[in-house]
Z-matrix of the N, CA and C atoms (Angstrom, degrees):
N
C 1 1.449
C 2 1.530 1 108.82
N 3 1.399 2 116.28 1 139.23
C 4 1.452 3 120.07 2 174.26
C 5 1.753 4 114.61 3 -94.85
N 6 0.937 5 112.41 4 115.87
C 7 1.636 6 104.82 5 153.71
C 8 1.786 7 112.52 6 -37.02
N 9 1.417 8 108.15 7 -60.75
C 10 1.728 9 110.95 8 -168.85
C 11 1.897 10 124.10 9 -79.59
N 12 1.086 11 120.87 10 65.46
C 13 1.443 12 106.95 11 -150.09
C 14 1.871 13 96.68 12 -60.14
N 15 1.565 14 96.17 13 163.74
C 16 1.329 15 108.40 14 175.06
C 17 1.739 16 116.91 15 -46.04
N 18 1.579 17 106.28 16 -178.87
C 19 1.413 18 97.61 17 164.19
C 20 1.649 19 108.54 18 -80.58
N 21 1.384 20 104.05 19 -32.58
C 22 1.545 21 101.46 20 -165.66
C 23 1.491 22 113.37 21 -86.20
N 24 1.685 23 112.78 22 -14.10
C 25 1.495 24 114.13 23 153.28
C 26 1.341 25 127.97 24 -63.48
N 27 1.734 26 131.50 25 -17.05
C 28 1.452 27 170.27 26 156.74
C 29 1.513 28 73.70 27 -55.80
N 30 1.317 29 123.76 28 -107.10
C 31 1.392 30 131.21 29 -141.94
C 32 1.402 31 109.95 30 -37.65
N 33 1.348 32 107.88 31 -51.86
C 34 1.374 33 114.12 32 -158.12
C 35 1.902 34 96.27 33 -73.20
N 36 1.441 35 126.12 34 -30.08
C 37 1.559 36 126.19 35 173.06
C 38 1.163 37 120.83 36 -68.26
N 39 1.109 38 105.87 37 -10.15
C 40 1.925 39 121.19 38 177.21
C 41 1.279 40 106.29 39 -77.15
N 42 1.965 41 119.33 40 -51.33
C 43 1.035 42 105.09 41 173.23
C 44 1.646 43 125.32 42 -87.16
N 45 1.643 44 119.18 43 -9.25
C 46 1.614 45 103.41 44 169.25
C 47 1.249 46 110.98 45 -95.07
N 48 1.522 47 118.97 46 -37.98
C 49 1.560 48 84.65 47 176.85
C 50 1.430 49 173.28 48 -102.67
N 51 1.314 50 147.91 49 -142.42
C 52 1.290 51 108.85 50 -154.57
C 53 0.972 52 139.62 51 70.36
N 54 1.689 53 135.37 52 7.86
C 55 1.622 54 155.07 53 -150.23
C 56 1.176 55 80.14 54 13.95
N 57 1.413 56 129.84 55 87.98
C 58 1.362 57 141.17 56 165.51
C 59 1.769 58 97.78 57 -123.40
N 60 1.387 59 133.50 58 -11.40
C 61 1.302 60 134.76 59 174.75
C 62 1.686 61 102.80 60 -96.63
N 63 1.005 62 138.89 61 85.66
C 64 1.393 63 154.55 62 174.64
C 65 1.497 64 109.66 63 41.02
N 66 1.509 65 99.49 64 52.61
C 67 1.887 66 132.17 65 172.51
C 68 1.294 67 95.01 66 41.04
N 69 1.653 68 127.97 67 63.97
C 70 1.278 69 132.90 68 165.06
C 71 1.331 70 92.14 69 -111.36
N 72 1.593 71 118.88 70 165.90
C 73 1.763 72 110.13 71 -167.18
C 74 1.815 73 93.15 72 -125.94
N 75 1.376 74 107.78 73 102.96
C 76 1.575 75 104.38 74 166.78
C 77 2.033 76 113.65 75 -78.01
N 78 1.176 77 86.66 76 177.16
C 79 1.572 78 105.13 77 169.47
C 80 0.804 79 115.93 78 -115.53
N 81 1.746 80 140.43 79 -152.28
C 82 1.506 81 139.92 80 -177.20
C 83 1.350 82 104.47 81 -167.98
N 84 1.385 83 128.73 82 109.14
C 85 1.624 84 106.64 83 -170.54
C 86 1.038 85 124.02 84 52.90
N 87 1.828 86 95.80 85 75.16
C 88 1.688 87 103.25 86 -178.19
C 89 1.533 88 105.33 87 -114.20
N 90 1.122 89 119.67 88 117.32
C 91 1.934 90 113.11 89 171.44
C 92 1.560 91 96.07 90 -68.96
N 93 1.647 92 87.34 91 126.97
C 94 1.380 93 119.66 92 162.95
C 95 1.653 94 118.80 93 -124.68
N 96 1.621 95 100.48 94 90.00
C 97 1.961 96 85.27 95 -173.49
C 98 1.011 97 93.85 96 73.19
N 99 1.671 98 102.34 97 -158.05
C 100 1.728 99 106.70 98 -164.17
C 101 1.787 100 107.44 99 -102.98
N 102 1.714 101 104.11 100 28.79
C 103 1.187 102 97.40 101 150.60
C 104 1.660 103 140.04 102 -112.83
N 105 1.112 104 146.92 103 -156.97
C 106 1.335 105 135.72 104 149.05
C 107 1.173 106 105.39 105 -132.13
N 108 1.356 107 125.26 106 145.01
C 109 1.431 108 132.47 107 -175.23
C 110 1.268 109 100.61 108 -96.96
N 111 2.033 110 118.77 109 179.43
C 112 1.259 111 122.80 110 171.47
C 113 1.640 112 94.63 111 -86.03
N 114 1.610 113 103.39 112 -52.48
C 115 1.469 114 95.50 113 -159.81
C 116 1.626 115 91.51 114 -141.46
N 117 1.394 116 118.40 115 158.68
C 118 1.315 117 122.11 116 -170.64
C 119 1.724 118 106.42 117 -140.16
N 120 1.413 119 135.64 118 147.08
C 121 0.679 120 133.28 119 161.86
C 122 1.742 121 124.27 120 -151.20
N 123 1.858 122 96.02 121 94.59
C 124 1.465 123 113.69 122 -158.83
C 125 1.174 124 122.63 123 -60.50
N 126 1.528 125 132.29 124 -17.11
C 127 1.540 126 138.16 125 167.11
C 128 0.891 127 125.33 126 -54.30
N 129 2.052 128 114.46 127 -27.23
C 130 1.367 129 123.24 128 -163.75
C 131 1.231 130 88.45 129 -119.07
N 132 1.101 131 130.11 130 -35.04
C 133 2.156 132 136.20 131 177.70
C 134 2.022 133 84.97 132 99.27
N 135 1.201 134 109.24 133 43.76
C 136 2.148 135 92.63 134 -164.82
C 137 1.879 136 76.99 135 -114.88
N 138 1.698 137 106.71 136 149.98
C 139 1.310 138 123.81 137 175.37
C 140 1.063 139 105.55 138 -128.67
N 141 1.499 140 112.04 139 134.89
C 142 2.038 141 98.62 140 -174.19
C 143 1.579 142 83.08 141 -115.39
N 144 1.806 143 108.90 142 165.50
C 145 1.276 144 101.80 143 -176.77
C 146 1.400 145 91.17 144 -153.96
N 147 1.513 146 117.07 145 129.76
C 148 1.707 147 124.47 146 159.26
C 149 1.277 148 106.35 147 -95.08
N 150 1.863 149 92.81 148 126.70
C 151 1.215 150 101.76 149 171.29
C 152 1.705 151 115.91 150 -132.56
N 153 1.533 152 125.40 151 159.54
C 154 0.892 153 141.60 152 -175.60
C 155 1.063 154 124.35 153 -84.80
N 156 1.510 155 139.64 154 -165.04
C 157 1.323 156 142.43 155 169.60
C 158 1.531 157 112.83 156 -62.83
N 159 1.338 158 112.34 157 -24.10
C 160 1.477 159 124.86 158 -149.80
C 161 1.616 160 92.69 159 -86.15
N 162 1.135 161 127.79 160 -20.08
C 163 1.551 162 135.44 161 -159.67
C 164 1.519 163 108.75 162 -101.82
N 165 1.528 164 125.86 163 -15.67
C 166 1.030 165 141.08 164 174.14
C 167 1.789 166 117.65 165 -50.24
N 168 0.918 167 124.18 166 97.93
C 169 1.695 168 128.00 167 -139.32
C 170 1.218 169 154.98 168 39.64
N 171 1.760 170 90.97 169 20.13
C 172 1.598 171 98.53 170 -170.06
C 173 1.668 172 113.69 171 -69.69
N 174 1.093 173 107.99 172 132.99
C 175 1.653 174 132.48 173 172.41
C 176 1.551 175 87.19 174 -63.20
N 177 1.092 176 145.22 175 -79.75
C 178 1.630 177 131.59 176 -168.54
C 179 1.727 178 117.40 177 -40.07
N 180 1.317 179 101.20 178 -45.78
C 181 1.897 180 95.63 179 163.85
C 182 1.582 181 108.47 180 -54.33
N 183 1.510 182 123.08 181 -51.45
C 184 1.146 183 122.42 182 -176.47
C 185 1.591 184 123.56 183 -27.15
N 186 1.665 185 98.68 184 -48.35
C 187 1.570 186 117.28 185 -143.59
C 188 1.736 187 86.36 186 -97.92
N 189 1.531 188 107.99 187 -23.14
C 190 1.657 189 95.48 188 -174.63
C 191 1.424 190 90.95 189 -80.46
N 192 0.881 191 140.56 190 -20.93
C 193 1.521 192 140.01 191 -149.61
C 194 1.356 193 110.53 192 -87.57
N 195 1.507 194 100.11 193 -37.26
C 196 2.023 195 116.64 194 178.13
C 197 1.619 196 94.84 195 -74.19
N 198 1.256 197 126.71 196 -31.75
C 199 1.675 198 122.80 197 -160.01
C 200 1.568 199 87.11 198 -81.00
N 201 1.358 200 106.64 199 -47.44
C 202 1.515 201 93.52 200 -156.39
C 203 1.866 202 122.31 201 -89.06
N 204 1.280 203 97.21 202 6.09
C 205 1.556 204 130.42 203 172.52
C 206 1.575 205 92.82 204 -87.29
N 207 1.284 206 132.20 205 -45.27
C 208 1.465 207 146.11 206 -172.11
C 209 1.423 208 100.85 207 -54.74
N 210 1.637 209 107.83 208 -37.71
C 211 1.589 210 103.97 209 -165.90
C 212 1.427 211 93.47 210 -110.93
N 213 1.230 212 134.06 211 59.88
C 214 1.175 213 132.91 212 -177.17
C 215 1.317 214 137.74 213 33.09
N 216 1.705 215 108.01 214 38.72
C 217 1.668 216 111.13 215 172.08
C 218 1.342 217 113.72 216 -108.10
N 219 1.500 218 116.23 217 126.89
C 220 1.512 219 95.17 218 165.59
C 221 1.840 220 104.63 219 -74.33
N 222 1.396 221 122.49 220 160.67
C 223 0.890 222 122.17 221 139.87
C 224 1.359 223 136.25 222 -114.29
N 225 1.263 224 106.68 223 166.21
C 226 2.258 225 113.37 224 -168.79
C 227 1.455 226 93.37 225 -120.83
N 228 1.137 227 146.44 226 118.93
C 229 1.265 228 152.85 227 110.00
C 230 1.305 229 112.17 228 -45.23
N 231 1.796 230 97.52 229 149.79
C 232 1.765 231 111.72 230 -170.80
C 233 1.512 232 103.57 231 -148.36
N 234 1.289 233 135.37 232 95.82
C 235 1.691 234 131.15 233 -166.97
C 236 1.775 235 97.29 234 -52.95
N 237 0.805 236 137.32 235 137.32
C 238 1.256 237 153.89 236 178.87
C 239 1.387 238 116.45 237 -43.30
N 240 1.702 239 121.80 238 -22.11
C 241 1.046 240 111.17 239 174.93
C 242 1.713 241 114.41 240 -102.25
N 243 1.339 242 108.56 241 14.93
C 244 1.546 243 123.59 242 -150.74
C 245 2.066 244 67.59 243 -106.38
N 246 1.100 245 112.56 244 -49.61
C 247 2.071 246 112.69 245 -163.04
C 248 1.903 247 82.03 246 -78.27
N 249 1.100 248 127.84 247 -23.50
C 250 1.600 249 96.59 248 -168.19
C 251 1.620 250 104.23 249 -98.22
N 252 1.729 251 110.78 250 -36.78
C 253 1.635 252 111.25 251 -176.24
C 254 1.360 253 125.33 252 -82.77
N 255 1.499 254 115.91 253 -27.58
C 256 1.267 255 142.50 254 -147.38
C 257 1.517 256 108.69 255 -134.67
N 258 1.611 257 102.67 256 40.15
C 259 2.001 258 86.80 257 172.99
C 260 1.291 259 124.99 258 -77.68
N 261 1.308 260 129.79 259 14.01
C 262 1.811 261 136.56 260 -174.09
C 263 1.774 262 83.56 261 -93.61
N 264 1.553 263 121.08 262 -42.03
C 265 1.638 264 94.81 263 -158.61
C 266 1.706 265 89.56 264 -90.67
N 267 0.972 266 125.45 265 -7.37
C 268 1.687 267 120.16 266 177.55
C 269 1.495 268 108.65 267 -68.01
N 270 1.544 269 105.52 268 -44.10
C 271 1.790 270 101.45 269 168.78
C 272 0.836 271 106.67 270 -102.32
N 273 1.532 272 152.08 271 26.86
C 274 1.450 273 132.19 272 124.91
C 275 1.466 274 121.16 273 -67.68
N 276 1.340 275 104.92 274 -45.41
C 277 1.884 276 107.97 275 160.86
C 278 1.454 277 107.06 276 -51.84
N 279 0.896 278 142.96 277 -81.91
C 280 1.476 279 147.15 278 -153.53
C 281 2.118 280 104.44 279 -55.63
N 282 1.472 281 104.75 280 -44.23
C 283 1.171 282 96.18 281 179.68
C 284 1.961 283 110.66 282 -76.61
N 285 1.136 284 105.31 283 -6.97
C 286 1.265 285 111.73 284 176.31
C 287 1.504 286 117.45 285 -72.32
N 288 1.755 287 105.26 286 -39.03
C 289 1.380 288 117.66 287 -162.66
C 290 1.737 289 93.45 288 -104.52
N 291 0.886 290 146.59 289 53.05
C 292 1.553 291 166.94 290 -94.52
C 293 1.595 292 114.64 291 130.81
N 294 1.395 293 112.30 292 -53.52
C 295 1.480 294 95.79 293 175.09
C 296 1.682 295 94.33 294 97.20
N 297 1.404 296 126.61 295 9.33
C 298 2.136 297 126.08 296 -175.77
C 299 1.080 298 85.07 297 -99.31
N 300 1.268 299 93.03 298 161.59
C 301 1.687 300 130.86 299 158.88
C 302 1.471 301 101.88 300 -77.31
N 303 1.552 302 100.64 301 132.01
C 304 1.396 303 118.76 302 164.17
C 305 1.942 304 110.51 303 -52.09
């Protein structure tokens, strides 16, 4: 867990929290198992995740991704500049993977 979250971990908390993302209630740095998420939201089992350059084919996202699919989450990844340049297609994805109306 970080004390400092990213900017694009910032961006993306601006728009869930507060059930300010279609009054669903995320978390922020939630231990799950032996991982920690960016953001969690247990009503729906949905995990959103900013990621960096560093995440760009990593086999370790892979394997957290099968565990945590294992425990019934889908997860959404968002490349970091997609949560800082592009927040209309981040909540069009998210309300998509939700099942809302735009």
């Amino acid at each position: 867990m970080r004390r400092e979250p990213t900017d694009a971990e910032l961006a993306l908390w601006k728009l869930l929290r507060d059930r300010r993302f279609a009054t669903l209630k995320f978390r922020r740095q939630v231990p799950l198992g032996p991982y920690i998420v960016d953001f969690v939201c247990f009503e729906r089992r949905v995990i959103v995740e900013a990621d960096g350059s560093q995440h760009a084919g990593s086999d370790r996202d892979a394997i957290r991704d099968r565990w945590l699919k294992g425990q019934g989450f889908a997860v959404v990844r968002f490349w970091n500049a997609d949560s800082l340049l592009r927040p209309r297609i981040v909540t069009e994805t998210l309300l998509a993977k939700f099942g809302l109306p735009w």
